[in-house]
C-alpha positions as CSV (number, residue, x, y, z in Angstrom):
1,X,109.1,121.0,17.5
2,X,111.8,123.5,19.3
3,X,114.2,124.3,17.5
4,X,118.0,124.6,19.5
5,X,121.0,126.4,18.8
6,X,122.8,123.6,17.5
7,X,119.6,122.0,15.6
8,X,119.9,125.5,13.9
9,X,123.2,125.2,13.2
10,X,123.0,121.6,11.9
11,X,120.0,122.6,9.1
12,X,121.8,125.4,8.0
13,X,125.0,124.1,7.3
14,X,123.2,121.2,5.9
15,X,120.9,123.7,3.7
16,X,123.9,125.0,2.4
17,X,125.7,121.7,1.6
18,X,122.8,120.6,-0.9
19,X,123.1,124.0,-2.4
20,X,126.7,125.1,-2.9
21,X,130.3,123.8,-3.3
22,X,132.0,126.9,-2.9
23,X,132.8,126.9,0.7
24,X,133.3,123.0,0.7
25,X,134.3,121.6,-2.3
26,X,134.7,118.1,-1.6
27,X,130.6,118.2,-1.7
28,X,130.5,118.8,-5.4
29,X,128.3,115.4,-6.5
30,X,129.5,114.0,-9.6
31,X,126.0,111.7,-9.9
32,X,122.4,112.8,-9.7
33,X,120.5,110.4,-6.9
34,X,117.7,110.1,-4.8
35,X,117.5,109.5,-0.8
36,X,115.5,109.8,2.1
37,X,117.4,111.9,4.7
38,X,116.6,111.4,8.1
39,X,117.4,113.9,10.7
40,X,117.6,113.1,14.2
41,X,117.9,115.7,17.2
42,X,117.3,115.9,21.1
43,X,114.0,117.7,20.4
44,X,112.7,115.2,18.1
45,X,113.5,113.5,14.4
46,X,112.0,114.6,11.1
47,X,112.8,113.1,7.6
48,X,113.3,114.5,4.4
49,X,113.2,112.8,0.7
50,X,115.7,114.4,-1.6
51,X,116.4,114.6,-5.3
52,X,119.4,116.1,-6.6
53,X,120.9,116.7,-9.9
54,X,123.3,119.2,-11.5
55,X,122.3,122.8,-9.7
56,X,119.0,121.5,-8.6
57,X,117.6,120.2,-5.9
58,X,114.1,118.9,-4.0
59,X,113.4,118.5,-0.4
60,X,110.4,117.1,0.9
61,X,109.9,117.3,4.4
62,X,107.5,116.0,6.4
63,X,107.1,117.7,10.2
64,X,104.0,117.0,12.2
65,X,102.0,115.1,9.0
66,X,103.0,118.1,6.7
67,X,104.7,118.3,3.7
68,X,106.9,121.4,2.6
69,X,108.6,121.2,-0.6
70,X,111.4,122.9,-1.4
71,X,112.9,123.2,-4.8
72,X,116.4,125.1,-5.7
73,X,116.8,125.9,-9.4
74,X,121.0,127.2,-9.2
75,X,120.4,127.3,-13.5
76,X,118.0,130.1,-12.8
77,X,118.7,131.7,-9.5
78,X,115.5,131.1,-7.8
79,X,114.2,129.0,-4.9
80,X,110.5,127.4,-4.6
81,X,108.9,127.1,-1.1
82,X,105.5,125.0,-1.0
83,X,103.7,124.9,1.9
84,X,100.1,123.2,2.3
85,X,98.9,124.6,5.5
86,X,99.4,128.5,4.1
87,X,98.0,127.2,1.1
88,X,100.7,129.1,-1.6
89,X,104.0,128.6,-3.2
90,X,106.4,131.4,-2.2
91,X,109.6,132.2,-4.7
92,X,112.8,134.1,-3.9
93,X,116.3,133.9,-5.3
94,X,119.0,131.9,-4.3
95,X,121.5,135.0,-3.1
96,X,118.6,135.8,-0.7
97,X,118.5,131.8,0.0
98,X,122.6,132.0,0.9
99,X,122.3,134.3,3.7
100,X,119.5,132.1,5.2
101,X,122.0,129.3,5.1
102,X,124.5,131.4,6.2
103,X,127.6,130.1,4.4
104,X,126.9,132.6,1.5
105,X,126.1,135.3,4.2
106,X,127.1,135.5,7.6
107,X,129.4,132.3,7.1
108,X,131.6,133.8,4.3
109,X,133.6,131.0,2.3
110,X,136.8,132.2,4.1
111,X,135.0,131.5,8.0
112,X,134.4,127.8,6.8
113,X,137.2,125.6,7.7
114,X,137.3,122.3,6.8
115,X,140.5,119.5,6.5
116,X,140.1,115.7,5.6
117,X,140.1,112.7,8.8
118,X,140.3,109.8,6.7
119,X,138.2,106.8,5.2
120,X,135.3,105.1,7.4
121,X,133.1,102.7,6.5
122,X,129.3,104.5,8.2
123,X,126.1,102.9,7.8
124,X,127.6,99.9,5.8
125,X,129.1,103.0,3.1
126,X,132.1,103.3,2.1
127,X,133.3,107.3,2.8
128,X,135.6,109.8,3.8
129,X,135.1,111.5,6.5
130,X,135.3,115.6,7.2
131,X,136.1,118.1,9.8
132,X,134.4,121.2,9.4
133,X,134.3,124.4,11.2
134,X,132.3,127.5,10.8
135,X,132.6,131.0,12.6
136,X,129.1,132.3,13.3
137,X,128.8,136.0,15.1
138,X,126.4,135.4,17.0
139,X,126.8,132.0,18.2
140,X,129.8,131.4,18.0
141,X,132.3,128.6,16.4
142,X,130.8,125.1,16.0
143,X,132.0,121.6,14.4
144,X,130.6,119.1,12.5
145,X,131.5,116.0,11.0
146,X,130.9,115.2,7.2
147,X,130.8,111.8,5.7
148,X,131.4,111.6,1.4
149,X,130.8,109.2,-0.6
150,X,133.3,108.3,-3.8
151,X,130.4,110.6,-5.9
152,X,130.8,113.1,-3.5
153,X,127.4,112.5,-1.6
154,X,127.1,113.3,2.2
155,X,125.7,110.0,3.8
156,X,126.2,111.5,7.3
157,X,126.5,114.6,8.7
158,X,127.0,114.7,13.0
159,X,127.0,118.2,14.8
160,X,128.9,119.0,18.2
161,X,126.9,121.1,20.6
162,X,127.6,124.9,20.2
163,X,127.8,126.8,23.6
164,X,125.9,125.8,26.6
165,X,123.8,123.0,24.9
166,X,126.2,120.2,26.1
167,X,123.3,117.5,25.6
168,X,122.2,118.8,22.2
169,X,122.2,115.9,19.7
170,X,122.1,116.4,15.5
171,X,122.7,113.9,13.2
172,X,121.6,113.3,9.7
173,X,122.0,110.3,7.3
174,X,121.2,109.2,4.3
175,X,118.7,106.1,4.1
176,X,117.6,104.4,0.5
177,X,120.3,105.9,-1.7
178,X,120.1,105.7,-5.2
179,X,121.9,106.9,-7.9
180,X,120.9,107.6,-11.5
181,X,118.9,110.4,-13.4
182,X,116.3,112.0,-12.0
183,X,112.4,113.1,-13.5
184,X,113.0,116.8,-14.9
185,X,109.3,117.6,-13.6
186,X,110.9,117.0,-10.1
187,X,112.4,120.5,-10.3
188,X,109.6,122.5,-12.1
189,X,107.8,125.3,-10.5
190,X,104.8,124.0,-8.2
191,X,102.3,126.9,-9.8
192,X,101.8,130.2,-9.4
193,X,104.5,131.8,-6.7
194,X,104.1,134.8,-4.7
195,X,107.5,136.7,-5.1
196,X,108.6,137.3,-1.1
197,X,109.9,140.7,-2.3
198,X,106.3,141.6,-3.2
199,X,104.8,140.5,0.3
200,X,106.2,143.6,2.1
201,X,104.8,144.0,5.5
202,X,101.8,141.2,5.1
């Protein structure tokens, strides 16, 4: 599936919302849950199943009939990448994690806007709804729109074209929602992981 500016944009601003809280603090989640997150672009759509709890987090997403799991452990700095198709589990730590998602390294706390709209009622969900901006140096500013739940859960996410990509679509929601504890095992380490500072030039 190609991959756009904006589609870019849009995964790693949403990366960095299930992540972080420092640059927008109206995301910190006050209840663990579980959802399946659907994401839905011009190139195609792509879903992901999603556990959180308090400074972890699990993605599963399935692209093309494959499954790569992702698994953020905040408590311990580190970040688990499972892919089936390479056939190994690949660990780094979560500052190196921030600058892919750019809002702990290109996209500084202070380049990340964001000011409330008001309360909308999306998908049959009660929410307020955001206006965020980001600065990004080589792309340029961009928008999105955030929708937050009373736990501080983002049902909805919508992203306005950046640049030339007028007809560039991304949206996510939040399908299946469901609050409550989640299985600790959820957020254990798949196995052995190769650490990516040890892969060098392979």
């Amino acid at each position: 599936m190609k991959i756009t500016t904006t589609a870019a944009a849009g995964l790693l601003l949403l990366s960095a919302a299930s992540v972080q809280s420092e640059a927008l603090p109206f995301l910190e989640a006050t209840s663990p849950y579980s959802a399946t997150r659907v994401i839905e672009t011009s190139e195609g759509n792509f879903e992901q199943k999603v556990y959180w709890t308090f400074d972890k987090v699990r993605t599963e997403t399935l692209i093309e009939g494959v499954t790569l799991t992702n698994i953020v452990r905040d408590d311990l700095g580190l970040m688990w990448i499972s892919n089936p198709v390479l056939g190994r589990c690949l660990e780094q730590t979560v500052d190196v994690m921030d600058n892919m998602t750019q809002l702990g390294g290109q996209y500084a706390a202070d380049a990340v806007e964001y000011a409330e709209v008001g309360p909308e009622t999306i998908d049959g969900i009660d929410a307020m709804k955001w206006e965020v901006s980001a600065e990004d140096p080589e792309v340029g500013p961009h928008k999105a729109y955030f929708w937050v739940t009373e736990e501080k859960i983002l049902v909805r996410m919508e992203m306005d074209p950046i640049g030339e990509e007028e007809n560039i679509d991304f949206t996510m929601r939040l399908e299946n929602l469901v609050l409550g504890d989640q299985d600790a095992e959820l957020f254990e380490s798949p196995g052995e992981c190769i650490n990516v500072s040890e892969l060098g030039g392979s």
